[in-house]
N, C-alpha and C positions, 0 to 999 in steps of 0.2 A: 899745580905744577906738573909738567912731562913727565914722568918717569924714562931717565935713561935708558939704550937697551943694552943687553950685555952686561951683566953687571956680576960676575960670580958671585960674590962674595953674597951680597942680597938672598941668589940664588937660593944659596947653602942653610942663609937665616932662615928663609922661605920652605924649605924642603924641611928644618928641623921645627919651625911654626907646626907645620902639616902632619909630620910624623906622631908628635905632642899633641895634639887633637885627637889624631885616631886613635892610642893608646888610651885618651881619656874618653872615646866611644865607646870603646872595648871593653873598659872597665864597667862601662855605665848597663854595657848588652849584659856583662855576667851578673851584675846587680838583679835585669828584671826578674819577673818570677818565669816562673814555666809555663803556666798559662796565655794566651794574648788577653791584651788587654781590648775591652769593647772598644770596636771601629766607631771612631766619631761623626755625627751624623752632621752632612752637609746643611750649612744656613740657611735659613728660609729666603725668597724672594722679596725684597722691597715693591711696596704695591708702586702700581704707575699710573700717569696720569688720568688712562680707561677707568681705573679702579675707583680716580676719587670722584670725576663725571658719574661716575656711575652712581655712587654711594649719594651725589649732589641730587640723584633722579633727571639726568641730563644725560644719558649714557653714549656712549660714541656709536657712531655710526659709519668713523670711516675712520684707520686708522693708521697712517705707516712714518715709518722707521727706519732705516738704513744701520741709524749706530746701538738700537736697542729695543727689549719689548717694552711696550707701551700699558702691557696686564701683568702683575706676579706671575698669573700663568699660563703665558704665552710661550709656547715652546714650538711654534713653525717657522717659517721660512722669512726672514725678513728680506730679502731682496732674492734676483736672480742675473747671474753674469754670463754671459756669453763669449768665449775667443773667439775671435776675428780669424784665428789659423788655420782653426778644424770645425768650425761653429757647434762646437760641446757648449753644452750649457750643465751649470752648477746652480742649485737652491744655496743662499746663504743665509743661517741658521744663527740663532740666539748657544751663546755656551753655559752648558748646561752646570747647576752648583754643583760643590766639590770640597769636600771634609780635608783632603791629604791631593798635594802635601802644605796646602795652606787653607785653610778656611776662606772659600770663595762665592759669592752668594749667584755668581752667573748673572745671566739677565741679557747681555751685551754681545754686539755682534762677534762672529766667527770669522776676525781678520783673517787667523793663519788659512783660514779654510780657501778665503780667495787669493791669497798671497800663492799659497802652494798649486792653487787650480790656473792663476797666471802669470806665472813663473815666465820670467822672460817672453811673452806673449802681451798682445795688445787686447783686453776683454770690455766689453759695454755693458752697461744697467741696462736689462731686458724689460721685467717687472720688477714693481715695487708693490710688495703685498700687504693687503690688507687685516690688518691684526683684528676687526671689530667679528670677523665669523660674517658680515654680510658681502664676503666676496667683490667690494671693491676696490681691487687691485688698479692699480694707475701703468699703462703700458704709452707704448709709442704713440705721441700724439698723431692723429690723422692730419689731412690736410682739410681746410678751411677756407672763409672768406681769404685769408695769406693761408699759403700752400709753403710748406717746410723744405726743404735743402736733398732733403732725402727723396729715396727713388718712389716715383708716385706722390711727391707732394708730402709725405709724411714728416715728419721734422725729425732729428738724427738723433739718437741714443747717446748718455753720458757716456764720459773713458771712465772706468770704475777708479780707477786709482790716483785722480786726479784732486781729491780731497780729506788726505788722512790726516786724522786727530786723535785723541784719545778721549776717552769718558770711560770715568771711576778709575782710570789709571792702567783702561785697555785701548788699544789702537782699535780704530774703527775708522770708516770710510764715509764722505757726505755722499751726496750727489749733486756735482760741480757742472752745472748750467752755463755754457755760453749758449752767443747767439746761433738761434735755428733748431737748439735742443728741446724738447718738452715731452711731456707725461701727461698723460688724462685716460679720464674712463666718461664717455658719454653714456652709458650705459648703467648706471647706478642705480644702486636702492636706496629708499628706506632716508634720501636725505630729505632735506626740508626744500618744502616747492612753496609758490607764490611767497605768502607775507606769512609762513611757518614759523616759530623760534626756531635759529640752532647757534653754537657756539663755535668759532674755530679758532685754534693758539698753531704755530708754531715756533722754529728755531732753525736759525739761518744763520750764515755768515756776515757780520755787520760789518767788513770789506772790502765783500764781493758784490757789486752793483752796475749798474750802467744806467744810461738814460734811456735805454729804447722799452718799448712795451712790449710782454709786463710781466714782471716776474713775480706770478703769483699762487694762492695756495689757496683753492677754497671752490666753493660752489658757482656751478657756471654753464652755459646753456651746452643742449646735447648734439649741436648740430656742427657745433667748432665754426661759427657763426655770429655775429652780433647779432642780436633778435629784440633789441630795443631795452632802452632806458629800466633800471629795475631791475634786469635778469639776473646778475651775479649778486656773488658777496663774497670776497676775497679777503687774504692778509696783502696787500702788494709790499715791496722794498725797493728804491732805487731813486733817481734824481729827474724823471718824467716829468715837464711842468704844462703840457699840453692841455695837463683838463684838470688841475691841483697842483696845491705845494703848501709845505709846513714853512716854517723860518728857518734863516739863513740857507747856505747851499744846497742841502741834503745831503745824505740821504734823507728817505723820508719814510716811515712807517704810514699808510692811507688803506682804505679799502677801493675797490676796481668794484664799481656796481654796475657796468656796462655805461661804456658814452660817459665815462664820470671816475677820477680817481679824488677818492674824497676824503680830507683829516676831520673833517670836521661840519657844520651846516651849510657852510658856504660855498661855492665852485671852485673859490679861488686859495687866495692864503687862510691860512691859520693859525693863529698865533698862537694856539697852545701843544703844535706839532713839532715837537723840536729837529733838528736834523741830530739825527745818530751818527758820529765820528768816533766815537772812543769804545766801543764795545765789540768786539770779537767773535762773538757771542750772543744773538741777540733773540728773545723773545718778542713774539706780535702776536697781538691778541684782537678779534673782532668777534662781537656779541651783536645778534640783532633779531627782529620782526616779531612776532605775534602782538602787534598793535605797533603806534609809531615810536620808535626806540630802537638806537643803536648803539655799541660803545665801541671805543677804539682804544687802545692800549699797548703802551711799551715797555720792557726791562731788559737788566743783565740778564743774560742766562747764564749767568757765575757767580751773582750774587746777588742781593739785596730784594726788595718789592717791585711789584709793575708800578708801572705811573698810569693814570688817567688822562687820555690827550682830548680825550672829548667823550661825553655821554649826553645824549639829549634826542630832539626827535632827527628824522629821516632829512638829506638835502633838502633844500628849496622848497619840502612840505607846504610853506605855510603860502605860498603861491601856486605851487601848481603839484601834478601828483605823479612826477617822473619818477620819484624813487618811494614812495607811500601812495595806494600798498605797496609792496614788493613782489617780484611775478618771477621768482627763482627759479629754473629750472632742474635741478639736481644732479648735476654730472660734475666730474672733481676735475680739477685742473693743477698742474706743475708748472712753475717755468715760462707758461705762456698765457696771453689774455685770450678771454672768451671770444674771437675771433679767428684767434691762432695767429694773432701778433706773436712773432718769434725773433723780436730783436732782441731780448733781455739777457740779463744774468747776474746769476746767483749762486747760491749752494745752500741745500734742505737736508737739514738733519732729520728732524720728526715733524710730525702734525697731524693733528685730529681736526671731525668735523663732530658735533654731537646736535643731537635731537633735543630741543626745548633750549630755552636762555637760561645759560649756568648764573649761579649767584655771585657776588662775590665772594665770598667766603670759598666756596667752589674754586674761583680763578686763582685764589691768593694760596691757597694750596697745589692748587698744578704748577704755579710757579716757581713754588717752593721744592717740589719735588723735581723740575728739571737744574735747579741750582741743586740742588744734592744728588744729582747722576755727576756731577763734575764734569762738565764740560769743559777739556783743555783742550792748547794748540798740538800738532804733530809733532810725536818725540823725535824721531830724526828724519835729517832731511838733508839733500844735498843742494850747492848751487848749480843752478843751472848752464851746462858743458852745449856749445853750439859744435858745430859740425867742423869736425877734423878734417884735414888733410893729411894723408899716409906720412907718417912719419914725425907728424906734429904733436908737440904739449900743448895744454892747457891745466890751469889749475882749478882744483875741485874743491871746496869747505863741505867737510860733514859736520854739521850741529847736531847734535846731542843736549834736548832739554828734558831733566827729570821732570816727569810729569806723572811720577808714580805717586805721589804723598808723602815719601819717605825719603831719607839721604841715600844715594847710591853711590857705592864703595868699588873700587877699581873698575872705572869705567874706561872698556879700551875701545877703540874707535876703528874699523879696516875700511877699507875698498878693495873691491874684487875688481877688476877689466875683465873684457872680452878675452876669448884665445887669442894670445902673439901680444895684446896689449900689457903695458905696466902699469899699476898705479904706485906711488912709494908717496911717505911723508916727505914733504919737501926738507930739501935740504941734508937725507937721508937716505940709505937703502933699506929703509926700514916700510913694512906693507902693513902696517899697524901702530897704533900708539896708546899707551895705557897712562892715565890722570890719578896721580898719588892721592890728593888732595879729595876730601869727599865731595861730593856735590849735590849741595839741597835742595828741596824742594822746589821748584819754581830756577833754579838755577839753570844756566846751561856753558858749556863747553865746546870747543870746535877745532878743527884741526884740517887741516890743507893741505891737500894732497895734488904729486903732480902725474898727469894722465897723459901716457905718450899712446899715440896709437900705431897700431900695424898697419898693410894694407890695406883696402880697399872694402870694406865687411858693414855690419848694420846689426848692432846686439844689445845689450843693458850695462850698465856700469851696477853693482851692488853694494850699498854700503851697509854695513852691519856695526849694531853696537852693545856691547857687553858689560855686563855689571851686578856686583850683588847686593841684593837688599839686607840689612841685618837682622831687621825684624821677624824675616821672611827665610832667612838662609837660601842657600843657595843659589848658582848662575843662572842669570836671567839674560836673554836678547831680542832686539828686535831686527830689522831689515826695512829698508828703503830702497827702491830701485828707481833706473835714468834710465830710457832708450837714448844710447848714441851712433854716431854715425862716423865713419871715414870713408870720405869720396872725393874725388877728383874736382879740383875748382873749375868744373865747365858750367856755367848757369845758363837757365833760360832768361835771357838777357833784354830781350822785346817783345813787347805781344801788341798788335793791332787787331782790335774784335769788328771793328767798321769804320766806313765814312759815312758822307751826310749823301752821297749817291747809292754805296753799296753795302749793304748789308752784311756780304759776304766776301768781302774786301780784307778779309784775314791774313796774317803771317804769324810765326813764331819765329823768333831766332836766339840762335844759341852762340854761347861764346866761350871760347877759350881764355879764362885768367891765369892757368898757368905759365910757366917756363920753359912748358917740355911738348912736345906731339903729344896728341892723345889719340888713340884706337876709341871710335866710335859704335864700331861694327856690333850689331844687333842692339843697342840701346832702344831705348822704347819712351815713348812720348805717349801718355796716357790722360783723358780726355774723361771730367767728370764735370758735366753741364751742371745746374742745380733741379733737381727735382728728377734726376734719370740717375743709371747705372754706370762706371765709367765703362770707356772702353779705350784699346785700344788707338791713337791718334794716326800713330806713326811709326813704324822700326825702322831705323837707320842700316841699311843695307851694308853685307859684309863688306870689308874693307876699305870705308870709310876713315879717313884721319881728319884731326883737324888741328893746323898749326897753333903753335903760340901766339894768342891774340888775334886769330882769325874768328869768323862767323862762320856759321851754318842754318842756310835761310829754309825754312818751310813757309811753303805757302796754300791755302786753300782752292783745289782745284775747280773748275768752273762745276761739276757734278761729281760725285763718287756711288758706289755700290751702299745702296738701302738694306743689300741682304746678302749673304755670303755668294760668290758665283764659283761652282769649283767645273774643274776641267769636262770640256764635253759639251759647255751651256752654249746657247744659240743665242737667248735672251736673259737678259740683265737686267735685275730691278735695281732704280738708279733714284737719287737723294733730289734729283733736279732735272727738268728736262729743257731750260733754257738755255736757247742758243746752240739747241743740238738740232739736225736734218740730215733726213739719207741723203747718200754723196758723203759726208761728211769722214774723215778720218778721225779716229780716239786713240790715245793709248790709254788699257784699261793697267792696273796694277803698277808698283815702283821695284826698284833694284832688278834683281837676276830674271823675275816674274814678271815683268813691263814685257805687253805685246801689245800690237799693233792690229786694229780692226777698220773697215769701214762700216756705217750706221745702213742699211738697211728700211728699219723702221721705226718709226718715234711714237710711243704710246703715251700711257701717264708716269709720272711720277707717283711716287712713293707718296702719303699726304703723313702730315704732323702724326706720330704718334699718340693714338691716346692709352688710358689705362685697363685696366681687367678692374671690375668693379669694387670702389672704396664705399660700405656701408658704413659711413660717417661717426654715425650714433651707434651701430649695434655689433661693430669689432670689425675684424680682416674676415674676409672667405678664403678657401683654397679650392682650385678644382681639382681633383684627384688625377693620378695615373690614369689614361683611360679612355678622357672624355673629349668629348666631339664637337661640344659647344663650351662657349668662355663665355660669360656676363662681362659686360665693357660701357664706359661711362658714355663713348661716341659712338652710335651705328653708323656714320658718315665717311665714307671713301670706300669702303667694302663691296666686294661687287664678286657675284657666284665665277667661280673658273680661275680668278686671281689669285695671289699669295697671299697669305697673311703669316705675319711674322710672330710669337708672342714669346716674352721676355726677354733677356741679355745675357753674352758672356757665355758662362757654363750649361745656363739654364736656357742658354735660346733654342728654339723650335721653328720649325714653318710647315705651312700645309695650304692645298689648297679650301678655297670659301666654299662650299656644298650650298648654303642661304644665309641670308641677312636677315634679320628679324631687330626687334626693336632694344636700342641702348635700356640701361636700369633708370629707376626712378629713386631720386632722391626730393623729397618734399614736405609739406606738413599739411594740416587738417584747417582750415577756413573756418572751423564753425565745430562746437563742443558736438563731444556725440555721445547720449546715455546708454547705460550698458543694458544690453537687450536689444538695441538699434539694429538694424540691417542697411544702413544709408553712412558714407563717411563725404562729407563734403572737404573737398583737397585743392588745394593750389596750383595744380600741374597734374595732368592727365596723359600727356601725348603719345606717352612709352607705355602706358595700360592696357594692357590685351584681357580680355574674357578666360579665367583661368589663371591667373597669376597669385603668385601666391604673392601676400605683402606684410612687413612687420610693421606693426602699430607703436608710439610709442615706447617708451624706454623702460629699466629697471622693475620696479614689483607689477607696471604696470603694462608690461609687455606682451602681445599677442596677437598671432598673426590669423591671418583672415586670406579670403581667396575669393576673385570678383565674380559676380554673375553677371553684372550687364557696365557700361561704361556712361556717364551722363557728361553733362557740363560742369565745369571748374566755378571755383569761387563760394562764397559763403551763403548765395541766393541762387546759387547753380542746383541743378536735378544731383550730384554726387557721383557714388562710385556703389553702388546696389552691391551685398554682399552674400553669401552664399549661406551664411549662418550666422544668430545673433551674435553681437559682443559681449564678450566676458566683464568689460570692464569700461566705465565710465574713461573722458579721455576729453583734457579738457583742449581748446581750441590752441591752435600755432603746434601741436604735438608733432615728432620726426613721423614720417614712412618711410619706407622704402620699398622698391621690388628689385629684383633682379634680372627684367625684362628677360625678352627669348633671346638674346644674343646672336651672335654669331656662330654658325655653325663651320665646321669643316673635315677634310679627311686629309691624313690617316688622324687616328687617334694622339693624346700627349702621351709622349713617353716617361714622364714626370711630372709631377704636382707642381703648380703656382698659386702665389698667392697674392691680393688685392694689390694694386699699386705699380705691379709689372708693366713692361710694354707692352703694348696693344697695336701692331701696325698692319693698317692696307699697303701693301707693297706695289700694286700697282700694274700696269700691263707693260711697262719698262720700256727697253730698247733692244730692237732685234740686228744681229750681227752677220755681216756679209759669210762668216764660217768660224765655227765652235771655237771657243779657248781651248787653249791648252794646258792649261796651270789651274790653279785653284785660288782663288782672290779672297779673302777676308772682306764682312764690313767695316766701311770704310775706308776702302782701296780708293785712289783717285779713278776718277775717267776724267781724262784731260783733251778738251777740244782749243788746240790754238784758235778755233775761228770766235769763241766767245768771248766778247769783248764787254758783256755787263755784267755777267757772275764769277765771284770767286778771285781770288789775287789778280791785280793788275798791274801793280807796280814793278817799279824797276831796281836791282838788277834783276833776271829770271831765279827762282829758286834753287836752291840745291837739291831739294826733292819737296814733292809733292805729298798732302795729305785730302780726304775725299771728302771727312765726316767736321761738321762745321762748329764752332766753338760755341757755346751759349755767350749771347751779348750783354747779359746782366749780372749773371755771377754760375761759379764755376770753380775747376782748380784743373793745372796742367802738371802733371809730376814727370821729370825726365830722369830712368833707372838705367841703371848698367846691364850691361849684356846677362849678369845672371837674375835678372828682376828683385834680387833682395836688399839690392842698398838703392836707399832715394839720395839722385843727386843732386837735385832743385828739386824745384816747388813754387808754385806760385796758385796760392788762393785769394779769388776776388770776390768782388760783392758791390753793392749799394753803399754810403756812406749811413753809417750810427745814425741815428736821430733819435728824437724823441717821441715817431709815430710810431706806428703797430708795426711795419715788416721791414724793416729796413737792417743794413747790417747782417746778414745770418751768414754762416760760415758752411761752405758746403761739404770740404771734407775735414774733417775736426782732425783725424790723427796724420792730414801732413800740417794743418793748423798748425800743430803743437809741436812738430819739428821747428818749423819754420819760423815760429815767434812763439813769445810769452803773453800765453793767451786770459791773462789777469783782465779785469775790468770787463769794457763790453766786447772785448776781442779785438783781434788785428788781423788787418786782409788786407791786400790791397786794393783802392777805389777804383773801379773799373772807368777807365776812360772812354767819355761817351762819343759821338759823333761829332764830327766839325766839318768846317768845309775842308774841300781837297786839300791836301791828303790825310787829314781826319787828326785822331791821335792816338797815342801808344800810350801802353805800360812800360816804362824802360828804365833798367837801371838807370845809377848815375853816380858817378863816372862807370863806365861798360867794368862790370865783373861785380861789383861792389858789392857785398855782403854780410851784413852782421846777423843774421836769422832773424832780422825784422822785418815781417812784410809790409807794417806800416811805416816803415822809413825807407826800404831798398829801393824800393821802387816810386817813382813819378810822375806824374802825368805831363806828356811832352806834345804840343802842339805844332813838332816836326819829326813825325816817323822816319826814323834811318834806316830800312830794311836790311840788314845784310854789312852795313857803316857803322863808324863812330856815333856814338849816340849822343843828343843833343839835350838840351834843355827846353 
């Protein structure tokens, strides 16, 4: 029951409750003696599932955690977060036991620690550390055979807060995987390689799933590459039926063995795989190799034993030897398949990999001990508030579920708003509410609140909830926080990425849903391709309005600036040189900045970006302050006397080319090499220069070498002649890599980059009949009326021009208000879900999560592909129409209305 507010009379009983307690403290202080009594000494730590791998003689070898340690005495850092505001990063830490003022045995993540480090801030899982002491930490997957969302191909880092729970009756956080997200360490020790024993368990959300590939936990080759049949050995989770499946729908608990996700002997179904629908909670268990033998296993991780879904020999053994032996590679993986299939999604609590095949006795104990961490659901939590309009309500439920083990005694419930915002219980002016009535264990309570918002702003809703335990004495709370928004109902309304002639056949357009004029002046259209940096698209020049129910057309110019032009320049490095000729008139820039030039001379164009070098298997590089050459994946376009451009945004640079030397080498070994060798026979030579230096193989068995002479490729090729023996045996398909001479240039960087940045030849451009005057941004149009095959064609002309061209396959366009901190819209696109490796990935995750409820395999919208003239759009329906679902606002219309009514 509520408790009324206001209520004297209560008050008064309450106040004489209170007074009548402390009196009888008082009494009880003058009772003790005069001495203190000895300080109690904090509980010991409950051993963890390390301890009893260990004690099994199976000991872990790879170990992490999010919501706990994994050893009694594990006292480091169990994850690490980053804000997105100020890029601080926080170690997040196990809390440590504690005698007073309750007897607390610790063990369990340091919620308050990240709650208070991102406070109203947007933070991401960096690393996830590794508790075993062998140093493998799982960081930001690289890119792969599928290249990730993120800039350079890498796949995008979890929102840290995106998955709170509680175990043993503490808040702790998962790590909540949508599509394009993933974790690995190609670079590992110490795990099991070929057909080695090892064991791996974790605990996931039984959920959280999708169908795309693969959301997995386990050992997996080091190159983020498929590298054939036999390489992995995973836990997977999800409803994949590509290459397996258990009974009825799914999900399914399988292992990912590379080219194979397998319940059981067979390819296909198996009937003793059940589909997991009722567990919350769920434990996955896979045992395999040192002879033909694998198991595969499921349970609550809240209660009861695993079950046995299958134990016997290797797939298809008994015909052919795809997966027996097994030819593991040793590198760990999260989130994604041995490839860097990055459609999946999930959420990982914990999981080990250990050395040797644990027993059962072994397993049926680690299972027991993550049912006694108590894994529960999130103690409070609010619904989810979409995107306000200045002045509007909505209403809010905060749920409150004890999940402490005990009854909690006056449990009061608030929400905080933003400045100028209200929140009050409905029906009430009351900004809190306190529950007479106790609430047990497993119980929960809720209460609804209504949210009006102020102006125009972009901040957190805060719910808090308060309560005492009796066991425990005294007040106790927790906090949950919501990013909300209030902004203007102007949406980006239409997107056309192409037709079936033009590639660059682009528009945006925006639209007014309101009732009222809106001031557009400086708003900003921001442009995040998948696998690049965003930037800026477009700023709406001052004094812009745009009426009730009108449009506002952009369209992609026939060419734009490759690199910034500021005032003074003659020549201009440009995105495209078709359809441009001296004679020719441009206007370079838009708004107050739009001038007018004739073309001169026509050189090259600027060529595709590539990257500053991704060592696949053996982490990120940086090149320091300083340096004069960058290692890069492409040597091609570069050319001494031209620009080169390297990385984006805050961090971009240019200089001219001083020499071109040869891109890095990323490859493997053709043929075993025993240690003492001076010969590596390799796959790929072309980028190898005499002097290079090159890292061999991965983890304990790492070591770099430096060429002495160059031969031929292949496994019967003369090799790669070495300078000095090898330290170490090194068996055939193993990574290399070098970092080739690169590209050189002058002046020196003024700042450190690192792997995965842009990489551009800029080009020898277009020379101009007399200097700008102004200073132009990348990305400024150059707009030649005389080109009639690149860039918007259609009719009516746009409202303004944009230069820098949209990725055709996925992407996101956010359109912000003149102070850049509220998002007005949003639109993130992609590939349609499926059940293959790359499909689905989400490119910018936190306007994702503005924008839709990014539960299951996520929501984006499907990128409309090409058709004949005039192609098709992304376009609301009906024009304005917005519930913050990107998979429902939008749809694919097979009649683009630029700038008009929008159609179906």
């Amino acid at each position: 029951m509520v408790r009324p507010p206001n209520r004297p009379a209560r008050t008064r009983t309450l106040a004489a409750r209170t007074a009548m307690a402390l009196a009888m403290v008082g009494a009880t202080l003058m009772m003790a003696p005069a001495a203190q009594a000895t300080k109690p000494a904090a509980p010991p730590r409950a051993e963890g599932p390390c301890d009893i791998y260990a004690a099994g003689g199976t000991p872990c070898v790879a170990a992490h955690g999010s919501t706990r340690a994994l050893y009694a005495s594990y006292d480091g850092p169990l994850y690490q977060v980053r804000r997105t505001s100020d890029n601080a990063v926080k170690d997040i830490g196990v809390v440590a036991p504690a005698a007073l003022p309750f007897a607390d045995a610790g063990g369990y993540a340091d919620a308050a620690a990240q709650d208070a480090f991102c406070a109203n801030t947007l933070c991401l899982i960096t690393v996830i550390y590794d508790q075993s002491g062998k140093g493998n930490h799982l960081y930001q997957a690289p890119p792969g055979t599928f290249r990730g969302p993120d800039v350079g191909g890498y796949n995008t880092l979890s929102i840290a807060d995106m998955a709170p729970i509680t175990i043993g009756g503490h808040k702790a956080y998962g790590v909540y995987i949508i599509p394009g997200m993933g974790y690995r360490n190609n670079d590992a020790s110490y795990l099991a390689k070929e057909d080695e024993p090892e064991g791996i368990y974790t605990v996931f959300d039984g959920t959280h799933y999708d169908s795309g590939c693969c959301y997995n936990y386990g050992n997996t080759s080091t190159n983020s590459r498929a590298v054939g049949t036999g390489t992995m050995e995973t836990v997977y989770f999800g409803t994949a039926t590509a290459w397996g499946r258990g009974t009825g729908p799914g999900p399914w608990i399988m292992s990912d063995m590379e080219a194979g996700l397998f319940s059981g002997y067979n390819a296909r179904q198996n009937d003793a795989a059940p589909t997991i629908d009722s567990w919350r909670f769920v434990t996955g268990v896979v045992n395999g190799g040192g002879g033909n033998q694998w198991d595969l296993r499921g349970g609550n991780a809240q209660q009861g034993p695993l079950t046995t879904y299958y134990s016997g020999i290797r797939p298809g053994s008994l015909t052919n030897s795809n997966y027996f032996p097994m030819h593991r590679r040793g590198a760990i993986q999260l989130g994604n398949g041995g490839d860097n299939g990055n459609g999946s999604a999930g959420t990982f609590y914990e999981g080990v990999m250990t050395t040797g095949y644990p027993t059962d006795a072994t397993i049926d104990a680690v299972q027991a001990n993550v049912v006694a961490a108590k894994y529960d659901v999130q103690r409070l939590s609010l619904s989810r508030a979409t995107t306000f309009t200045p002045g509007s309500a909505q209403e809010v439920t905060q749920t409150f579920t004890n999940t402490t083990g005990s009854t909690a005694v006056g449990v009061k419930l608030s929400l905080s708003a933003p400045a100028g915002w209200t929140a009050v219980v409905n029906g009430t002016d009351d900004t809190s509410v306190t529950f007479e009535d106790p609430v047990a264990p497993g119980a929960s309570v809720s209460a609804t609140f209504t949210v009006t918002s102020a102006t125009t702003s972009a901040d957190y809703l805060t719910g808090r909830a308060q309560w005492t335990n009796p066991t425990r004495g005294g007040r106790q709370s927790t906090v949950t926080s919501q990013a909300v928004r209030s902004a203007l109902p102007v949406r980006v309304n239409e997107v056309r990425f192409r037709t079936s002639s033009n590639a660059t056949d682009q528009f945006v357009e925006v639209y007014n849903a309101s009732a009222d004029e809106v001031d557009l002046s400086n708003w900003t259209l921001t442009n995040t391709p998948s696998g690049s940096a965003a930037v800026t698209l477009a700023t709406i020049p001052a004094g812009t309005k745009l009426a009730s129910g009108d449009y506002y057309l952009l369209g992609l110019s026939g060419s734009g600036l490759a690199a910034p032009a500021a005032a003074g320049a003659i020549t201009v490095n440009v995105r495209s040189t078709t359809g441009l000729a001296g004679g020719q008139q441009i206007q370079v820039g838009t708004g107050s900045t739009r001038e007018t030039r004739t073309i001169v001379g026509v050189g090259s164009a600027a060529t595709a970006a590539t990257t500053l070098f991704v060592p696949v298997t053996h982490g990120s590089i940086t090149i320091p302050a300083g340096s004069t050459t960058i290692p890069v994946t492409s040597a091609a376009g570069f050319t001494v006397g031209q620009q080169i451009g390297i990385d984006a945004g805050a961090g971009y640079e240019q200089a001219t080319v001083t020499s071109v030397g040869k891109a890095a080498t990323q490859t493997t070994l053709s043929a075993p090499a025993a240690a003492g060798a001076t010969n590596l026979k390799v796959a790929a030579n072309a980028n190898l220069t005499v002097g290079d230096t090159l890292t061999v193989d991965a983890g304990e068995y790492k070591e770099t070498v430096t060429v002495a002479a160059i031969g031929t490729t292949g496994a019967n090729g003369t090799g790669v002649d070495l300078t000095a023996p090898l330290r170490f045996a090194h068996r055939s398909a193993v990574d290399l890599a070098g970092h080739g001479t690169g590209v050189s240039f002058w002046p020196p960087t003024g700042r450190p980059h690192s792997s995965g940045v842009s990489v551009q030849a800029l080009g020898a451009g277009i020379t101009l009949d007399q200097p700008l005057a102004n200073d132009h941004p990348t990305g400024a149009p150059v707009v030649d009326p005389q080109i009639t095959t690149a860039g918007y064609q259609g009719s009516p002309a746009p409202d303004q021009w944009f230069g820098g061209s949209l990725s055709v396959s996925a992407g996101s366009i956010a359109l912000r208000d003149a102070t850049g901190s509220v998002v007005v819209d949003a639109i993130v696109y992609g590939s349609q879900q499926s059940s293959s490796s790359g499909n689905g990935t989400i490119t910018s995750p936190e306007l994702a999560v503005l924008e839709a409820d990014q539960a299951g395999g996520g929501c984006i919208a499907v990128v409309a592909g090409a058709a004949a003239n005039p192609g098709r759009s992304n376009a609301r329906w009906p024009d304005g129409s917005d519930t913050d679902s990107l998979c429902r606002d939008f749809v694919t219309t097979t009649i683009p209305t630029p700038g008009a009514a929008n159609a179906r």
